[in-house]
Structures are given as C-alpha cells and as structure tokens.
C-alpha positions as YAML, in Angstrom:
chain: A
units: angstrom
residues:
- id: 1
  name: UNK
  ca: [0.00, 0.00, 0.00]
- id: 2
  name: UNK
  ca: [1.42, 3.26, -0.81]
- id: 3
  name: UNK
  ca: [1.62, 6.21, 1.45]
- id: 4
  name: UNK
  ca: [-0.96, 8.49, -0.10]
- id: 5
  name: UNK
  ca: [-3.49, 5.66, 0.40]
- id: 6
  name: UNK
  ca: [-2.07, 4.92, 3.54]
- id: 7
  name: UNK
  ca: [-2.82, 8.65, 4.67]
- id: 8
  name: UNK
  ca: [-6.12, 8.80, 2.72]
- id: 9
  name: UNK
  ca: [-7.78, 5.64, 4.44]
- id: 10
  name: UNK
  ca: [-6.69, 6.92, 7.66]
- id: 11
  name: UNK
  ca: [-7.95, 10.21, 7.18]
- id: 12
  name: UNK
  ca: [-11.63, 8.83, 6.09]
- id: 13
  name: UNK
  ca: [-11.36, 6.49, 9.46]
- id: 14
  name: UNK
  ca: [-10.72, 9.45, 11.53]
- id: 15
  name: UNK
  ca: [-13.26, 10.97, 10.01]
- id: 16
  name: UNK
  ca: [-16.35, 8.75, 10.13]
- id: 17
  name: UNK
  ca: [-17.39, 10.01, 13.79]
- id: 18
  name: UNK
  ca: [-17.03, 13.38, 12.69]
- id: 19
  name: UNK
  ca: [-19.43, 12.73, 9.58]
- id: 20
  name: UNK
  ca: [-21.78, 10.60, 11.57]
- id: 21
  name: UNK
  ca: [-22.72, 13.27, 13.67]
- id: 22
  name: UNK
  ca: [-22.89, 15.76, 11.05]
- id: 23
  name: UNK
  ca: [-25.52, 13.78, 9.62]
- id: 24
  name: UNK
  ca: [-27.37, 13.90, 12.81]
- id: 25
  name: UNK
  ca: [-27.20, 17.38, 13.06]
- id: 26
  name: UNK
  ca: [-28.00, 18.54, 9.21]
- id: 27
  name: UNK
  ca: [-31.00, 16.87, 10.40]
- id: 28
  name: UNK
  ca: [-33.95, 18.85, 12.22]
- id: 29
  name: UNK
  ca: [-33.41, 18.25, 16.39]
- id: 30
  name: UNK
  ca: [-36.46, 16.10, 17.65]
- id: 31
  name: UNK
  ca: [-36.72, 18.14, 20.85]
- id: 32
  name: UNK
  ca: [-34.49, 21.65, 21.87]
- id: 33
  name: UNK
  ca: [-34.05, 22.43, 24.67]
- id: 34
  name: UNK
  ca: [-32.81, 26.29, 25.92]
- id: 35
  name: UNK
  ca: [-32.13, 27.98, 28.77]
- id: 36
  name: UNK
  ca: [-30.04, 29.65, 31.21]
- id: 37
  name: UNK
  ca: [-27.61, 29.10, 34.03]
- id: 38
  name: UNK
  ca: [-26.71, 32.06, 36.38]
- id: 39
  name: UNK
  ca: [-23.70, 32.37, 38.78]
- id: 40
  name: UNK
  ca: [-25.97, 32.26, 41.50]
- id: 41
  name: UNK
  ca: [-26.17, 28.58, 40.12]
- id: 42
  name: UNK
  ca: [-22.66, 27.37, 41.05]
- id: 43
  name: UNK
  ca: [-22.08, 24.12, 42.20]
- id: 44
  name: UNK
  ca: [-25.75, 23.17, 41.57]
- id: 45
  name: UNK
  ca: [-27.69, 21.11, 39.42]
- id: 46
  name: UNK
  ca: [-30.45, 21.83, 37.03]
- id: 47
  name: UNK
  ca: [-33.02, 19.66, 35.55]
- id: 48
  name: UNK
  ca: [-33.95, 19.93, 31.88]
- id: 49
  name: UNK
  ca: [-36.73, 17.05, 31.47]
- id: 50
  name: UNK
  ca: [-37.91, 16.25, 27.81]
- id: 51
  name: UNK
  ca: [-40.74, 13.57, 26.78]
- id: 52
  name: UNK
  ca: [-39.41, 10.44, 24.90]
- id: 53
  name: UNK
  ca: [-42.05, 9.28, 22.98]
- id: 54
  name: UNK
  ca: [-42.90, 5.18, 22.37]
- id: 55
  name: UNK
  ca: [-40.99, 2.98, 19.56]
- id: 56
  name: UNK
  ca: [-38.04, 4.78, 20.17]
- id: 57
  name: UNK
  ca: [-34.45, 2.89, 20.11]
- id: 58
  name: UNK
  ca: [-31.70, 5.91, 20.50]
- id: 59
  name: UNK
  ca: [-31.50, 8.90, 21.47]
- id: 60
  name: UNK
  ca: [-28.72, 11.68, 20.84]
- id: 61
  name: UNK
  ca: [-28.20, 14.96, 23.20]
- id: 62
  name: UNK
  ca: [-25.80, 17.24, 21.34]
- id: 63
  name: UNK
  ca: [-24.87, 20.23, 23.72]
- id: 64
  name: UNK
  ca: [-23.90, 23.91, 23.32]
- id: 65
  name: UNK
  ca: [-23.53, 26.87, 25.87]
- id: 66
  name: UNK
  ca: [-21.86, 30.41, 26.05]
- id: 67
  name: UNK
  ca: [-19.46, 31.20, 28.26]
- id: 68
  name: UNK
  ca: [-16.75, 29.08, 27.63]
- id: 69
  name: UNK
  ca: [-14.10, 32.02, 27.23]
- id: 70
  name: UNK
  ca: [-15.04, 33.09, 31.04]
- id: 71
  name: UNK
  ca: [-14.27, 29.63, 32.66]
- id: 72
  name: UNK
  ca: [-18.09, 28.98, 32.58]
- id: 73
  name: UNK
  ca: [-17.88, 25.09, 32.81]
- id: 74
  name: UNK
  ca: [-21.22, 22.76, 32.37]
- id: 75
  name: UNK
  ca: [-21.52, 19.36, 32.92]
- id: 76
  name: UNK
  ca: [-23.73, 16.40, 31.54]
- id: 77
  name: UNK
  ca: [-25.59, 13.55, 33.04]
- id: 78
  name: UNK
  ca: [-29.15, 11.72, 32.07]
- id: 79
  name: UNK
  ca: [-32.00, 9.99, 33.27]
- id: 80
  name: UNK
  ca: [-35.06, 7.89, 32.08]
- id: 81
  name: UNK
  ca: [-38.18, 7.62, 33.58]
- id: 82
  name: UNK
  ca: [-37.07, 5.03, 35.72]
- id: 83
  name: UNK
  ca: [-33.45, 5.33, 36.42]
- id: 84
  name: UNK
  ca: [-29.74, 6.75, 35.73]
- id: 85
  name: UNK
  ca: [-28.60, 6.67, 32.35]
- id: 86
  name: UNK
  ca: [-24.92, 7.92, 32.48]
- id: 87
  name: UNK
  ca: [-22.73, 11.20, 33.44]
- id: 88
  name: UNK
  ca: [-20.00, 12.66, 30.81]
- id: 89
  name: UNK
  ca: [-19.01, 15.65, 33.18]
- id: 90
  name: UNK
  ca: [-17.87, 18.26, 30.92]
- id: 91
  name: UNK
  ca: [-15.69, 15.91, 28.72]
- id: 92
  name: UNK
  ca: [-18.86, 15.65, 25.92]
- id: 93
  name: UNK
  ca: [-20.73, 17.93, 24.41]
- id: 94
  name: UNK
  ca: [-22.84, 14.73, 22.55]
- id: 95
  name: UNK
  ca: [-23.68, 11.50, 23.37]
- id: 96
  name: UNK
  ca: [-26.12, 8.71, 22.29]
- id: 97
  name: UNK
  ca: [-27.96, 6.09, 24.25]
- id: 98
  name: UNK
  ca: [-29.64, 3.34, 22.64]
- id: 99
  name: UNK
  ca: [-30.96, -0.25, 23.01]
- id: 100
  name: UNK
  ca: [-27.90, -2.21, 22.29]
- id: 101
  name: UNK
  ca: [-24.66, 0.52, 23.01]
- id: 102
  name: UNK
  ca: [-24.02, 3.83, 24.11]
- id: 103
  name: UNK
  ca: [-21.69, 6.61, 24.58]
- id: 104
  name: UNK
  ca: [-18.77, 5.38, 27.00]
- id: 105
  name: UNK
  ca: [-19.93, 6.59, 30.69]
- id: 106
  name: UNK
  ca: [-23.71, 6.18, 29.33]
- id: 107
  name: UNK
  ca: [-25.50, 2.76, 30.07]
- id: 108
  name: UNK
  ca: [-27.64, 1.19, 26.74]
- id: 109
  name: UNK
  ca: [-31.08, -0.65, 27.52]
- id: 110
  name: UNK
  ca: [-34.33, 0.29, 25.78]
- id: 111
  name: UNK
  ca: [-35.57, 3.71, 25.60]
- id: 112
  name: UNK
  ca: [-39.10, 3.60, 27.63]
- id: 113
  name: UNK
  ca: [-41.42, 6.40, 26.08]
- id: 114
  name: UNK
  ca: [-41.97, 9.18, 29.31]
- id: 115
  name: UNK
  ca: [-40.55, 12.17, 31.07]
- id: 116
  name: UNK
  ca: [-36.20, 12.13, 30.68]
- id: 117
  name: UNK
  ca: [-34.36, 14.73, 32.19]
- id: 118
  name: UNK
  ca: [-31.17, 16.00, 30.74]
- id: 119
  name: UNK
  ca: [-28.94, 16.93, 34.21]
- id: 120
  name: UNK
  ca: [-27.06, 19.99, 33.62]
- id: 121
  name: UNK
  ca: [-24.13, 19.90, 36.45]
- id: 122
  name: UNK
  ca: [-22.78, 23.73, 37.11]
- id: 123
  name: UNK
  ca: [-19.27, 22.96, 38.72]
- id: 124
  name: UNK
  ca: [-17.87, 26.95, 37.71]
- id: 125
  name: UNK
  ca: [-19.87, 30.50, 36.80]
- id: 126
  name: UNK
  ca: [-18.70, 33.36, 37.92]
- id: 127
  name: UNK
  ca: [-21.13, 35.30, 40.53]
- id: 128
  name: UNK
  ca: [-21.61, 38.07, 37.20]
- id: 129
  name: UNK
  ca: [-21.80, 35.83, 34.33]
- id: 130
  name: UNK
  ca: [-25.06, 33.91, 32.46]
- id: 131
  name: UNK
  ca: [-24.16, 31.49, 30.12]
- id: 132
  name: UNK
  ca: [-27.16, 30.06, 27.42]
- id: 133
  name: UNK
  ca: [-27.62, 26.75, 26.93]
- id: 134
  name: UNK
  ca: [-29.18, 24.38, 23.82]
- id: 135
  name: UNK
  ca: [-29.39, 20.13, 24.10]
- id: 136
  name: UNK
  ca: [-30.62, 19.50, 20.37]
- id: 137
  name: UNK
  ca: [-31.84, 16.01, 21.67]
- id: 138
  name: UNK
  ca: [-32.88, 13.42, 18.04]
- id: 139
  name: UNK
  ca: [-34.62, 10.27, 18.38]
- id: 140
  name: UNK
  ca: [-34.50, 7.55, 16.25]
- id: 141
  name: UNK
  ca: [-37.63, 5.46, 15.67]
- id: 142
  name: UNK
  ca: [-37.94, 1.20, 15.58]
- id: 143
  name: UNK
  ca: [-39.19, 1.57, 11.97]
- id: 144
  name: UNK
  ca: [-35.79, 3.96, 11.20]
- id: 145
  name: UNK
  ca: [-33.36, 1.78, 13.03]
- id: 146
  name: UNK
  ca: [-30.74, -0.49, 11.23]
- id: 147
  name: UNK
  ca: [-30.66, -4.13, 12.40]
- id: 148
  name: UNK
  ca: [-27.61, -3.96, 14.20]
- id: 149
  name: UNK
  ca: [-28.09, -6.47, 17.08]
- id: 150
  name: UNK
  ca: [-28.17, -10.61, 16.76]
- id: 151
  name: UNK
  ca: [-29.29, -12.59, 19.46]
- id: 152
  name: UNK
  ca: [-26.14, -15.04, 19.02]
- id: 153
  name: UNK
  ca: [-22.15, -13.90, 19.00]
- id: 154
  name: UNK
  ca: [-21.28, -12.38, 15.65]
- id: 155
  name: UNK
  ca: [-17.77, -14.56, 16.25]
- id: 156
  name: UNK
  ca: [-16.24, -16.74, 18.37]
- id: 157
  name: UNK
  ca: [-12.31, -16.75, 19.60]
- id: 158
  name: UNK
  ca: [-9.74, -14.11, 19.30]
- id: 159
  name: UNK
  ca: [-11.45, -10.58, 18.32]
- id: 160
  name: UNK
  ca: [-11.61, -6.96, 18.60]
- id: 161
  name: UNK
  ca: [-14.17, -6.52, 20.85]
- id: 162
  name: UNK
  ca: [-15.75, -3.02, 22.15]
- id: 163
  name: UNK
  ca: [-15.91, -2.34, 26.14]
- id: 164
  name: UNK
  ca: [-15.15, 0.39, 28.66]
- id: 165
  name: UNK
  ca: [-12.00, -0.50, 30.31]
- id: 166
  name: UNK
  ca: [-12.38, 3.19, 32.11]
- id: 167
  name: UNK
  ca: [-10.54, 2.46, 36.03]
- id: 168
  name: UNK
  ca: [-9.44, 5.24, 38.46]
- id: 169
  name: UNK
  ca: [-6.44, 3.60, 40.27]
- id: 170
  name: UNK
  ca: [-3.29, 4.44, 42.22]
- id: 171
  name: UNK
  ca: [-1.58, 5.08, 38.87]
- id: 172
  name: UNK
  ca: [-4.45, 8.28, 38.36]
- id: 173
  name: UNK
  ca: [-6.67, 9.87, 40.79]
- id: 174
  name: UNK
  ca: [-8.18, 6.89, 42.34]
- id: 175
  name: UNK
  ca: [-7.70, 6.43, 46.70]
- id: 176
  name: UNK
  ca: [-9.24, 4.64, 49.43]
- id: 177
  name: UNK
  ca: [-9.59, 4.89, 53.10]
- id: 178
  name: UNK
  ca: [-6.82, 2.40, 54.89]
- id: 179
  name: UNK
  ca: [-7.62, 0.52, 58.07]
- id: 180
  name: UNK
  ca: [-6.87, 3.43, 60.26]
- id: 181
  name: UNK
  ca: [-8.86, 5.94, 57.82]
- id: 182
  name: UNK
  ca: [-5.84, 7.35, 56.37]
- id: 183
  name: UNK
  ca: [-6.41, 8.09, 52.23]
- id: 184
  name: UNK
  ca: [-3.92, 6.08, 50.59]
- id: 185
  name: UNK
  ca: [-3.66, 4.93, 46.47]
- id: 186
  name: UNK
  ca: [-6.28, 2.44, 45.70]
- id: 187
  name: UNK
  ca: [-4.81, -1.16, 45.22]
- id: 188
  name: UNK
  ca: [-6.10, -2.67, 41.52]
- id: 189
  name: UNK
  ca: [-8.82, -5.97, 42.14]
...
C-alpha cells in the first residue's frame, strides 16, 4: 500500500465520527431544549426534562452553551423515567444512548417512552456571568433503526471486541480509606 493511500484511508477512518454526527445534526433536532444558568447557580444542578415518545431505540443529546471564554464550565448527566442513564461531566458535548450501546460513561437498555431529564451539572460560573444553553436532543424510531443487534455472538475466539476498560487507580486519581482511615492509592482488584 502506498503512502498516499495509507494517509487517505486513515484520514476517512478518523473521520467517520465526525461525519456521523454531522448527519445527525444537518437533520432537524427532535426536541431543543434552551435555557439559562446564572452564577448564582454554582455548584448546583439543574433539571432539563424532555418527553421520549414510544418505539423509540436511540437517542442523541448534542450540547452547546456560552461562556466558555469566562471559565463557565457545564456538565452532563441523564436519566429515564425510571433510572440513571450515564454522566459525561464536561468531557462531551454529545452522546447517544440506545438499546444495544451507548456513549462510553452512558448505560444502553431500551428507551421507555416518558418524562427524561437531561442533568445539567454547574461545577464553575462566575457570581456576574449567564451562560445560554441548547441540548438539540434526536430520536431515532424502531421503523428507522438499522438491524444492528443478533441474538447469538457475531464470532467466536480471538477478536476486537468493544468495552469500557475506564478504572481510576493508584496510577491516576483513584484512593481509598486504609484501616486506620488514612487516604492512601487504591490497590487494583
């Protein structure tokens, strides 16, 4: 294989996320949701809820706010009807849940039709700033979904397989309380 192809294949690899969610987004949002956060709002939560409607198997949040360039920083979590669906912190500003995968730090499952609520976490705004807020939140329906997911292993043996290997451990951030309540480097189970 020569170089240019090399490069070009690579470059159209890297790029497939990129123009998968460009699709998404040429398309009309399903639900938008705006609003505002105050700096009376630090260090708090607020709820944006949203209805999911039935025969739905994924749903995409893509998030924007202002107030970036004055250390304004907003955080993401979700929840369905009946329980928690993931948190991204401020490391996203998209992420997709559906029946069979999901964003890493998002759980998959089915979609139950009712009352979500988008979690917006406020960990820094300054007392004087308001920073604006819009989740363009897409759904996609049973009769639009691809079959993607078999009810037996697509292979068997050696593989690339997808997972979350995501760990906090001595070697990062992660500690634990010793015996005599001392905080000390996690050991790895």
């Amino acid at each position: 294989m020569t170089k240019f192809r090399f490069r070009l294949l690579l470059t159209l690899f890297l790029l497939l996320p990129f123009l998968s969610l460009h699709a998404q987004t040429a398309a009309k949002p399903d639900v938008v949701l705006k609003g505002s956060v105050s700096g009376s709002q630090n260090n708090s939560y607020v709820e944006a809820p949203f209805t999911v409607p039935e025969e739905i198997v994924s749903i995409t949040v893509i998030f924007h706010y202002t107030g970036k360039d004055q250390h304004t920083a907003l955080d993401l979590g979700l929840f369905d009807p009946q329980r928690f669906r993931g948190w991204s912190g401020g490391n996203k500003d998209h992420f997709t849940v559906s029946t069979t995968n999901a964003t890493p730090s998002y759980l998959p499952g089915s979609s139950p039709a009712g009352e979500w609520k988008l979690i917006i976490g406020v960990p820094n705004i300054r007392q004087t700033v308001t920073s604006s807020y819009e989740a363009d939140i897409f759904f996609t329906r049973r009769s639009d979904a691809p079959v993607s997911f078999a009810d037996a292993p697509l292979r068997e043996g050696p593989a690339w397989y997808r997972g979350d290997l995501h760990v906090h451990t001595a070697h990062s951030d992660g500690s634990c309380l010793s015996q005599s309540g001392r905080k000390v480097p996690c050991p790895v189970f």
